[in-house]
C-alpha positions as CSV (number, residue, x, y, z in Angstrom):
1,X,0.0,0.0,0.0
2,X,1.2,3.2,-0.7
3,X,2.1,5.3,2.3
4,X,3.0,8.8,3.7
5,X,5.9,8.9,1.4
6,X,4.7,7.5,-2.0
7,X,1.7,10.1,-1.6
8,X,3.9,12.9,-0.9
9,X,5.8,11.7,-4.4
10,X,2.6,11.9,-6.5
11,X,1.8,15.5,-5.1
12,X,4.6,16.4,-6.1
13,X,4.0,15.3,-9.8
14,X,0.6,16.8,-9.7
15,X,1.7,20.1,-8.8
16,X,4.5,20.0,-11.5
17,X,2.2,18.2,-14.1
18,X,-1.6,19.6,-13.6
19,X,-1.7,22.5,-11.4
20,X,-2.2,26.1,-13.6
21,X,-4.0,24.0,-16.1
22,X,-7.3,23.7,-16.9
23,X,-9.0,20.4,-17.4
24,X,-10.6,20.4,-21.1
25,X,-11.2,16.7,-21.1
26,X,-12.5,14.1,-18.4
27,X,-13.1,10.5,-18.7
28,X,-14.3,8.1,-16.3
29,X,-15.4,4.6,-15.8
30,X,-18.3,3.4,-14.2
31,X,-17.0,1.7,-10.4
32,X,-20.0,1.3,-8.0
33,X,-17.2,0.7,-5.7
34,X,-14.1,3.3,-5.9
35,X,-16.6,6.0,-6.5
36,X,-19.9,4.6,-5.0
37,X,-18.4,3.4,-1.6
38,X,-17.8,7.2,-0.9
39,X,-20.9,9.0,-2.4
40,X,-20.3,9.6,-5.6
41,X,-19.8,8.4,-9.3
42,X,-18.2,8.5,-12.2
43,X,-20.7,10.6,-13.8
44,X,-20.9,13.5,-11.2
45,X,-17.0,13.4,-10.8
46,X,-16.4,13.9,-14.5
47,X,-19.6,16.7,-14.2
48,X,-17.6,18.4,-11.4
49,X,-13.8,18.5,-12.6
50,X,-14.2,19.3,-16.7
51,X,-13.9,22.1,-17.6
52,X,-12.5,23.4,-14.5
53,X,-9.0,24.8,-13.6
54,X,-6.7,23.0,-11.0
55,X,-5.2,25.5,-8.4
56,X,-3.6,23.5,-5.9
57,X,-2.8,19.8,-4.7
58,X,-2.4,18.9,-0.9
59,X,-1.9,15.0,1.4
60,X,-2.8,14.2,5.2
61,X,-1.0,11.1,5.4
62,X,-2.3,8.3,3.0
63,X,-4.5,10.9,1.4
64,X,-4.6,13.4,-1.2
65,X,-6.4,15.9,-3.1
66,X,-6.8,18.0,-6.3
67,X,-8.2,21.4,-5.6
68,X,-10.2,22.9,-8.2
69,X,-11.4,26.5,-9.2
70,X,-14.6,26.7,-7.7
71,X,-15.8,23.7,-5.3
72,X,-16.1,20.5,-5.2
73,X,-12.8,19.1,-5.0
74,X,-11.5,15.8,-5.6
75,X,-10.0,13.5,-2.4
76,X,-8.5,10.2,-3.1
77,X,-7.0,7.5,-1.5
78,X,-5.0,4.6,-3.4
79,X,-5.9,1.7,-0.8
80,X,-3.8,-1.1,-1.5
81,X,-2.5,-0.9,-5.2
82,X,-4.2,2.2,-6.6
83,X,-1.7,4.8,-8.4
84,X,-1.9,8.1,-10.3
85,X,0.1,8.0,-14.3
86,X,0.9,10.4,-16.3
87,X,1.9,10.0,-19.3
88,X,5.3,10.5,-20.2
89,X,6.3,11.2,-16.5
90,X,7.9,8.8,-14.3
91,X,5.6,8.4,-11.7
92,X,5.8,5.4,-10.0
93,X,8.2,5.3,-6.8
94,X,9.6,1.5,-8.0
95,X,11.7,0.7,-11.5
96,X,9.0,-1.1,-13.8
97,X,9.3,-3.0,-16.7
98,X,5.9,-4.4,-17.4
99,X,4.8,-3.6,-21.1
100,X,1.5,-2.8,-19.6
101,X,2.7,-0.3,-17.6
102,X,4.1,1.4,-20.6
103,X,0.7,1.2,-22.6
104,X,-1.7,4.5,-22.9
105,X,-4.4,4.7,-21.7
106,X,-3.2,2.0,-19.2
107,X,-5.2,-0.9,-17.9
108,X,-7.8,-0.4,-15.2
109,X,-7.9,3.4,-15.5
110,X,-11.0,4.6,-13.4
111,X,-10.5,8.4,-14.9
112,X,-8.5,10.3,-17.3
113,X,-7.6,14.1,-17.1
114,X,-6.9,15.8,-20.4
115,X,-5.1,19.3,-20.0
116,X,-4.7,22.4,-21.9
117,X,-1.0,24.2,-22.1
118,X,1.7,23.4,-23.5
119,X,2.3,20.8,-22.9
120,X,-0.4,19.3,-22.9
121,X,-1.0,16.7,-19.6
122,X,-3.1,13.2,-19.6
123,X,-2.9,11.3,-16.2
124,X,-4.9,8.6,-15.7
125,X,-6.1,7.1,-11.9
126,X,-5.7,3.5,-11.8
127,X,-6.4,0.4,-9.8
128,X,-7.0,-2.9,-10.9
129,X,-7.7,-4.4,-7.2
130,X,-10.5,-2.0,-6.6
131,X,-10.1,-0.7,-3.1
132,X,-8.9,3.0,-4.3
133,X,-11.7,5.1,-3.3
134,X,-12.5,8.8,-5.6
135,X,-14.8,11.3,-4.0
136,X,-15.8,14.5,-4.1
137,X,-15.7,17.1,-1.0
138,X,-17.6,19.9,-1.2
139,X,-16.0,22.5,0.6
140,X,-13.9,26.0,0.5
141,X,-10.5,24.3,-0.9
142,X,-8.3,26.0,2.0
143,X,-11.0,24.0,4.3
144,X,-10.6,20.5,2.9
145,X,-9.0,18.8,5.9
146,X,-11.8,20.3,8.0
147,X,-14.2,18.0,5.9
148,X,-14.6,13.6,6.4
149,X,-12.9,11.9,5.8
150,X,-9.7,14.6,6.7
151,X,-11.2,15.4,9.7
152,X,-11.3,11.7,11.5
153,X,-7.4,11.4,11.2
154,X,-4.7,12.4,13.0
155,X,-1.6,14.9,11.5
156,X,0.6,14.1,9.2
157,X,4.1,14.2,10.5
158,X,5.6,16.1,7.5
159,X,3.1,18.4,6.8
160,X,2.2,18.9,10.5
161,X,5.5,18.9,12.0
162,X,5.3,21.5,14.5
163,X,2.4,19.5,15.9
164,X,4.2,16.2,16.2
165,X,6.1,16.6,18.7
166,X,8.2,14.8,21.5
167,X,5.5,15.9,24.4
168,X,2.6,15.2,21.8
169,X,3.7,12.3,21.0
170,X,4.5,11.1,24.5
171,X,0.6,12.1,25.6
172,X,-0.2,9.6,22.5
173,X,1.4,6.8,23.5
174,X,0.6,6.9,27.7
175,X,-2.7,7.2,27.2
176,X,-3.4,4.0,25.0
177,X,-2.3,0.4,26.2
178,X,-1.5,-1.3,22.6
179,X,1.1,-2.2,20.8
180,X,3.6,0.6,19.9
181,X,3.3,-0.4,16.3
182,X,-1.0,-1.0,16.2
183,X,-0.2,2.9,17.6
184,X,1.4,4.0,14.8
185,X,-0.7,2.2,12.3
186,X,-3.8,3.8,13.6
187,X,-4.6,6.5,10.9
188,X,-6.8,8.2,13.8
189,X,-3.7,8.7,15.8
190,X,-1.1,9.6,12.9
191,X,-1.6,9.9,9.3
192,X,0.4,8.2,7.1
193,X,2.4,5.4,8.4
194,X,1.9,1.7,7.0
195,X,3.5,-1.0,7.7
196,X,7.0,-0.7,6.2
197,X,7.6,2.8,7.7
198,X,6.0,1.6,11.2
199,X,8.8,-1.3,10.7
200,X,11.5,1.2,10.0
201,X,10.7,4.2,12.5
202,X,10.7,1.1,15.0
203,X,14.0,-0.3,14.1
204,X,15.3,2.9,14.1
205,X,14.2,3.6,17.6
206,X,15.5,0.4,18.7
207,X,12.0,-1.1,20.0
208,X,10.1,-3.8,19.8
209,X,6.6,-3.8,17.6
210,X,4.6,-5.2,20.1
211,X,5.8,-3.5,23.6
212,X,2.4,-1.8,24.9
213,X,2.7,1.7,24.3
214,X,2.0,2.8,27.8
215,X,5.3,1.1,28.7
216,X,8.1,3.1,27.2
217,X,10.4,5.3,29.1
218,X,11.5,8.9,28.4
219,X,14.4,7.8,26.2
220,X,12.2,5.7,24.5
221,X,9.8,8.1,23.7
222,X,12.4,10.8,22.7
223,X,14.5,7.5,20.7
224,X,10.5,7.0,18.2
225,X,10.0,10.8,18.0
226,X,13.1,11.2,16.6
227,X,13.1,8.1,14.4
228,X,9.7,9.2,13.4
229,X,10.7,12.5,11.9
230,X,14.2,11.0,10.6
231,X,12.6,8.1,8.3
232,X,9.1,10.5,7.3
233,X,11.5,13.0,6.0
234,X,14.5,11.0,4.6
235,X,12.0,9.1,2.5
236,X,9.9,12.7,1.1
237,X,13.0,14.2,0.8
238,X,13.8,11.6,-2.2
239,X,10.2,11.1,-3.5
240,X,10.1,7.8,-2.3
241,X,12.6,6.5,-4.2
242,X,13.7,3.1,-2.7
243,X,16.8,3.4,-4.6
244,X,17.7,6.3,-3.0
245,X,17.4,5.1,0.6
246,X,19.9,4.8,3.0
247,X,21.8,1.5,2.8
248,X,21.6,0.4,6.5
249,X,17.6,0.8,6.0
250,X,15.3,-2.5,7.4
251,X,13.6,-1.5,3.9
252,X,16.2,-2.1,1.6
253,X,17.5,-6.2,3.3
254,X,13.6,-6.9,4.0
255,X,12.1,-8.5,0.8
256,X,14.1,-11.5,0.8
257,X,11.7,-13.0,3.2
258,X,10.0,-16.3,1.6
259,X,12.9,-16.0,-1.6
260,X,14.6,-19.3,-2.2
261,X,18.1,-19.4,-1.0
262,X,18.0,-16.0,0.3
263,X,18.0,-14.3,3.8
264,X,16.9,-11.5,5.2
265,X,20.5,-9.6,6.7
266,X,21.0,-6.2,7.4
267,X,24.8,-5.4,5.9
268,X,26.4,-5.4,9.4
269,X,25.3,-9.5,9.5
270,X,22.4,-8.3,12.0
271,X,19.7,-10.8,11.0
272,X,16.2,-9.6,10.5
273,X,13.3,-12.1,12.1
274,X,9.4,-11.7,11.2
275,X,6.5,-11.4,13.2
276,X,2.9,-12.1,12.1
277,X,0.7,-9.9,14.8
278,X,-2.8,-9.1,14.1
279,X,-2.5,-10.1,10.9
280,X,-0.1,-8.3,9.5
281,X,3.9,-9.0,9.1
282,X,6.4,-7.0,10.6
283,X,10.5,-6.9,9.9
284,X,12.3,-7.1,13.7
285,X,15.8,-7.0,14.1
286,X,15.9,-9.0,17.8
287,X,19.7,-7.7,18.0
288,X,18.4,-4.3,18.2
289,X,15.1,-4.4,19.2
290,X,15.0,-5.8,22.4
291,X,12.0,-6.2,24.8
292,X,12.1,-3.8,27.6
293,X,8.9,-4.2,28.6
294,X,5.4,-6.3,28.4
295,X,4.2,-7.1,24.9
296,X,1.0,-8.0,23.3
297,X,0.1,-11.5,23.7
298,X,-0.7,-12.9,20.6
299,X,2.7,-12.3,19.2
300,X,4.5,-15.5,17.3
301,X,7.3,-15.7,15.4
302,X,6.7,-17.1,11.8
303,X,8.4,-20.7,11.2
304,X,8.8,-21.2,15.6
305,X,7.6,-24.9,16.0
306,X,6.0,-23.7,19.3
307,X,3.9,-20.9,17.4
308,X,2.8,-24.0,15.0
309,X,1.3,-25.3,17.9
310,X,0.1,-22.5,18.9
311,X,-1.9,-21.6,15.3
312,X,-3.1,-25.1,15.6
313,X,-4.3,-24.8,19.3
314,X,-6.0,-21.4,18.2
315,X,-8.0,-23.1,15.1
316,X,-8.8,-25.8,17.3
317,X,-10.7,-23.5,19.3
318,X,-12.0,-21.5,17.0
319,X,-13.2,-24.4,15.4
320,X,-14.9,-25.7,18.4
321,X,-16.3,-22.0,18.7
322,X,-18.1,-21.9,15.8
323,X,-19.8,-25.4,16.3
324,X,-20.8,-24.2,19.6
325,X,-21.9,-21.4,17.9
326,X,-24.2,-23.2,15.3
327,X,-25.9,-25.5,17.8
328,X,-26.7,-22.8,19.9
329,X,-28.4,-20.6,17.0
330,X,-28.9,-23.5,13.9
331,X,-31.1,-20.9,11.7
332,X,-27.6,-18.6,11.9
333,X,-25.4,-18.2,8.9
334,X,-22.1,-18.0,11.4
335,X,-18.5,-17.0,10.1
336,X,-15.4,-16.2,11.3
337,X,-14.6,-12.4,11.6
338,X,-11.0,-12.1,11.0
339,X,-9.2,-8.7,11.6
340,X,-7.3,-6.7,8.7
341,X,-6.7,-3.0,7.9
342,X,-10.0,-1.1,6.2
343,X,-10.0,-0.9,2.6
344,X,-13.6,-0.3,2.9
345,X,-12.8,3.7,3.3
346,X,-9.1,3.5,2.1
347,X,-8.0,4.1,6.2
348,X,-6.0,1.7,8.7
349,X,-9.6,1.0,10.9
350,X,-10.0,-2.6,11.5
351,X,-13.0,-4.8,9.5
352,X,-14.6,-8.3,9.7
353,X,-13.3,-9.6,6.3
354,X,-11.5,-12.7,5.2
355,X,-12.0,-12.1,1.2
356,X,-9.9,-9.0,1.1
357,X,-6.7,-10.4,3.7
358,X,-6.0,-12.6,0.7
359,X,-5.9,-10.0,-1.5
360,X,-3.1,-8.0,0.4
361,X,-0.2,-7.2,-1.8
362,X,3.8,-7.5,-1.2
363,X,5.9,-4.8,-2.1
């Protein structure tokens, strides 16, 4: 999923590319989904942004928007795999050498802006997984974060900076007992971080994903506040641009995990261990990231033969559960609700869903 830093790099392109240029052409496909889940369509967004000019492009965290000449504006979210292309730009924030990725108008576009100037523009939205969401916010455009689904999330450390700080932080973290890194994951909380820069801020900060949050010391505090503000504007700073990362980065020795005759080292030999928590995997670096303090319970460590038994001893029961379940209400459809980030509105709020944990990407 695209995070604070991938958003920040297609603002960036949207203000060099789009903004000062009025929109003389806009197409759309029908989605019932990326534009119905949010309020709109495909008909009233094209209805709203042809024809008008685009003054001004802005992000909260995993969000971003076009602002328009006269309201409403346009306030997307990429979900899991959505992306913004313009043609002839270089867009994306990985190297690519899919043909289809070359092609124009590319596959799965869900709307196509067409520019006037010189030279001309065409960026098309795209997302062939469907859990982008497009809507329209009808508001002042200096108001926009004022308006849902802005409003419901917390600042973005970039953009808010002044507001993020040490003290600020430290209220956050006391007065919630989870995880450090569900903490930072919560889009409520803090906009912007997903799972690799939760993974990196934390190895950064030397602590461990799962210590309650409520538990860390002074330094501790100080040690992620710093870390924070080091990775969000390190990885801004170069668009996003994996390449361009530092080399002693968790992010750049992390995607070995599951490669045939490859493991996941950082270059000083420090070996990198993963956790499956919640759902979701997280990079640790035990060397570094010792536990100072209690963590969440329902931490294992992937290939452990004690967390095998474990998985097993928890479908066991959940098996036993459910038949419960059924004999106690037989005329009741009854399923498992498992827990994975919200795709439903694009934000990092949890959901009963087992169809759409399959269909999580890897970077």
């Amino acid at each position: 999923m695209p995070e604070l830093a991938e958003i920040h790099r297609i603002v960036h392109f949207i203000r060099q590319h789009l903004v000062g240029k009025t929109l003389t052409k806009v197409s759309t496909q029908h989605d019932d989904i990326i534009y119905g889940k949010v309020g709109t369509s495909a008909a009233e967004f094209q209805k709203a942004m042809e024809g008008k000019k685009v003054v001004g492009a802005g992000q909260q965290g995993k969000y971003f928007w076009i602002t328009m000449s006269s309201p409403p504006h346009a306030v997307m979210h990429f979900g899991m795999a959505g992306w913004l292309k313009i043609r002839d730009a270089d867009t994306y924030y990985y190297r690519t050498d899919k043909p289809e990725d070359k092609m124009w108008p590319p596959k799965y576009w869900k709307f196509i802006l067409e520019t006037d100037g010189d030279p001309k523009t065409e960026a098309a939205f795209v997302d062939f997984r469907r859990l982008a969401r497009i809507r329209l916010v009808d508001c002042p455009g200096d108001e926009i974060r004022k308006y849902t689904p802005l409003k419901e999330n917390g600042p973005d450390p970039v953009v808010d900076k002044e507001e993020v700080t040490e003290e600020w932080l430290g209220e956050k973290l006391r007065s919630k007992k989870v995880p450090v890194k569900a903490l930072l994951l919560d889009q409520a909380n803090i906009s912007g971080i997903g799972n690799w820069m939760g993974d990196e801020i934390l190895y950064h900060a030397e602590i461990h994903p799962e210590q309650y949050s409520n538990t860390l010391t002074g330094d501790q505090v100080k040690a992620l506040h710093e870390a924070l503000h080091y990775v969000c504007s390190t990885s801004t700073e170069v668009l996003a641009d994996s390449e361009k990362f530092p080399e002693h980065w968790l992010f750049k020795h992390r995607w070995s995990k599951g490669k045939k005759n490859k493991s996941s080292t950082l270059p000083n030999g420090d070996a990198i261990t993963f956790l499956t928590v919640g759902g979701r995997t997280s990079a640790v670096v035990p060397s570094v990231q010792k536990k100072t303090g209690p963590v969440a319970g329902d931490v294992k460590e992937e290939d452990g033969s004690s967390d095998e038994r474990e998985v097993k001893r928890k479908k066991t029961t959940t098996k036993k559960e459910t038949t419960s379940t059924k004999k106690a209400a037989p005329k009741k459809q009854v399923k498992q609700a498992v827990k994975t980030e919200a795709e439903d509105e694009g934000e990092d709020k949890k959901v009963s869903t087992t169809r759409r944990r399959s269909t999580r990407l890897k970077k």
